[in-house]
N, C-alpha and C positions, 0 to 999 in steps of 0.2 A: 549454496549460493554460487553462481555462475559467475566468475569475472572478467572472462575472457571470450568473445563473442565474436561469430564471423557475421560479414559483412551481408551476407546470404539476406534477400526479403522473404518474408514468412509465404506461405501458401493461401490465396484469397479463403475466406471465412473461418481461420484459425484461430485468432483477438477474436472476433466475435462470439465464435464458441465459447474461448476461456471466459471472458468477460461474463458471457451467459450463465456460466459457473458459478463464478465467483458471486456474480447479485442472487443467486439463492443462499445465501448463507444467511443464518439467523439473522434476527433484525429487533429489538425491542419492540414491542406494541404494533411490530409488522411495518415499522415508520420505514423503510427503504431510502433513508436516509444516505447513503453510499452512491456517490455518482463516480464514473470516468474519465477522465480527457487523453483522447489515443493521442500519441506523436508519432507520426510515421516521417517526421525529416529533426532525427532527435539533436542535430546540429543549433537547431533553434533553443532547445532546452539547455544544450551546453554552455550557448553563449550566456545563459543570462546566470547560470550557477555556478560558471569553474572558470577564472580568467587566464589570459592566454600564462599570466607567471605560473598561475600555477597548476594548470594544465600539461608546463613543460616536466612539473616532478611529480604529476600525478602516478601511484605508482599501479594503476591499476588501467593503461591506455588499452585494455582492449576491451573494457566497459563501455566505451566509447562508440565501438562499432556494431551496438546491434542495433537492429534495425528500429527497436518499436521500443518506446517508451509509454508505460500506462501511469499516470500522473492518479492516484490514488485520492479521494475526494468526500468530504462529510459534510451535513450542511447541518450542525446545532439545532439551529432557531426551527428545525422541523421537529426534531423531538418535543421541543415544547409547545409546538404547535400540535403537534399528533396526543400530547399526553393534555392538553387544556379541553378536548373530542370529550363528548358526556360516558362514553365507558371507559376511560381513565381517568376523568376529572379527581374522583377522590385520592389518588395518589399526592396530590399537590406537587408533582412536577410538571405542571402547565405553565408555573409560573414564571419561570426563567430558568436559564439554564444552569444558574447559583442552586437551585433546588435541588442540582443532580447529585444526589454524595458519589454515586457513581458517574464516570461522562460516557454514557453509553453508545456514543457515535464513534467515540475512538474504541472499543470493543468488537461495537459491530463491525468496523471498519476493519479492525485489524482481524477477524475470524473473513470478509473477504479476500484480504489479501492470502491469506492463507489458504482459500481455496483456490487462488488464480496461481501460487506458486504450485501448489501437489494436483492442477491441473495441468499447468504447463510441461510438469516432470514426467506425468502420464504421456503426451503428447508428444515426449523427446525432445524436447525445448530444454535451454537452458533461462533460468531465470535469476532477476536478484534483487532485491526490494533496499532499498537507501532512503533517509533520510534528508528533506530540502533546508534543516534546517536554517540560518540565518536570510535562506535565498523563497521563503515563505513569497513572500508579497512580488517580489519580482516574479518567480513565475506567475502568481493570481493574475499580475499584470501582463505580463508579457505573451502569456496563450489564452489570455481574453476569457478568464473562467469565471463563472456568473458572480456575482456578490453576493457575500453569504455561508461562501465555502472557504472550507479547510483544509488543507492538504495534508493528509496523513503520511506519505509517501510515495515514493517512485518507483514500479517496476520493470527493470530491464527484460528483455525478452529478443531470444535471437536461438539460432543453432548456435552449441555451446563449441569452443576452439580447445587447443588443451590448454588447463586452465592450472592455476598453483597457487591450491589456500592460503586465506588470509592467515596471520598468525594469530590470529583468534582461535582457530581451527583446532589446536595445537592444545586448548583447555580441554581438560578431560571433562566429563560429562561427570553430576554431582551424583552419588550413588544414593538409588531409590530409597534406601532408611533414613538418608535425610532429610527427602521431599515430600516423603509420604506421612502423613495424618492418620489417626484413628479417631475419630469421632463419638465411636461406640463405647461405653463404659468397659474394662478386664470381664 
């Protein structure tokens, strides 16, 4: 994850490529459920998420300056509209989206986003995917996104600057015999 970004604008048909990317990713029942909303003046995004207080100790100001923000987007009420369709009917997730033991739009949503970052990283992009959390509904409103949708997240996108890991970074990675399963009987 990128968090230091020059000011540079991308090269015409570069977002659209990645985007192009990223909506082939799997999809439940093929429901394509996964929409975008580009920002190419990401100033508008920031007013409505990070105020000027704390904006001034944010400590990551050069998140600030890439150019493109891709606002990350699922719309529910389609999967159960996709799965209530007579070749999924018998599943009985038509019925609402209570039905889902799984919430497959944030799955699918999130195997997109993961194509648009290890798209972006082929491309020599820097990228970084954040959470809207409490600032939900003010962006829905604020970049006028349809009714209906969710925002899973945010991805920055710009030429990366030098940049200096979170201290998350700094977590070692859990070693494979802990994460790994056998399924198979001895």
């Amino acid at each position: 994850m990128c968090r230091n970004f020059l000011p540079d604008p991308l090269a015409d048909g570069v977002v659209d490529d990645l985007l192009d990317q990223a909506r082939r990713s799997p999809s439940a029942g093929n429901t394509q459920a996964v929409e975008f909303c580009i920002v190419t003046q990401p100033e508008r995004y920031w007013r409505l998420t990070l105020s000027p207080e704390r904006r001034a100790e944010f400590p990551w100001p050069g998140l600030l300056a890439a150019p493109v923000l891709v606002v990350v987007l699922t719309e529910p009420d389609r999967y159960v509209r996709r799965y209530a369709e007579p070749d999924k009917s018998q599943t009985g997730l038509g019925e609402s989206t209570d039905a889902w033991p799984v919430p497959y739009w944030w799955v699918d949503a999130g195997m997109a986003v993961q194509n648009l970052l290890l798209g972006a990283s082929a491309a020599g992009l820097g990228s970084c995917f954040f959470g809207t959390f409490e600032h939900e509904a003010a962006v829905i409103e604020g970049l006028d996104i349809p009714e209906g949708r969710r925002i899973v997240g945010t991805v920055a996108l710009g030429y990366p600057a030098n940049d200096r890991p979170s201290s998350s970074a700094a977590r070692p990675r859990r070693p494979l015999g802990e994460i790994i399963y056998y399924g198979d009987p001895p």
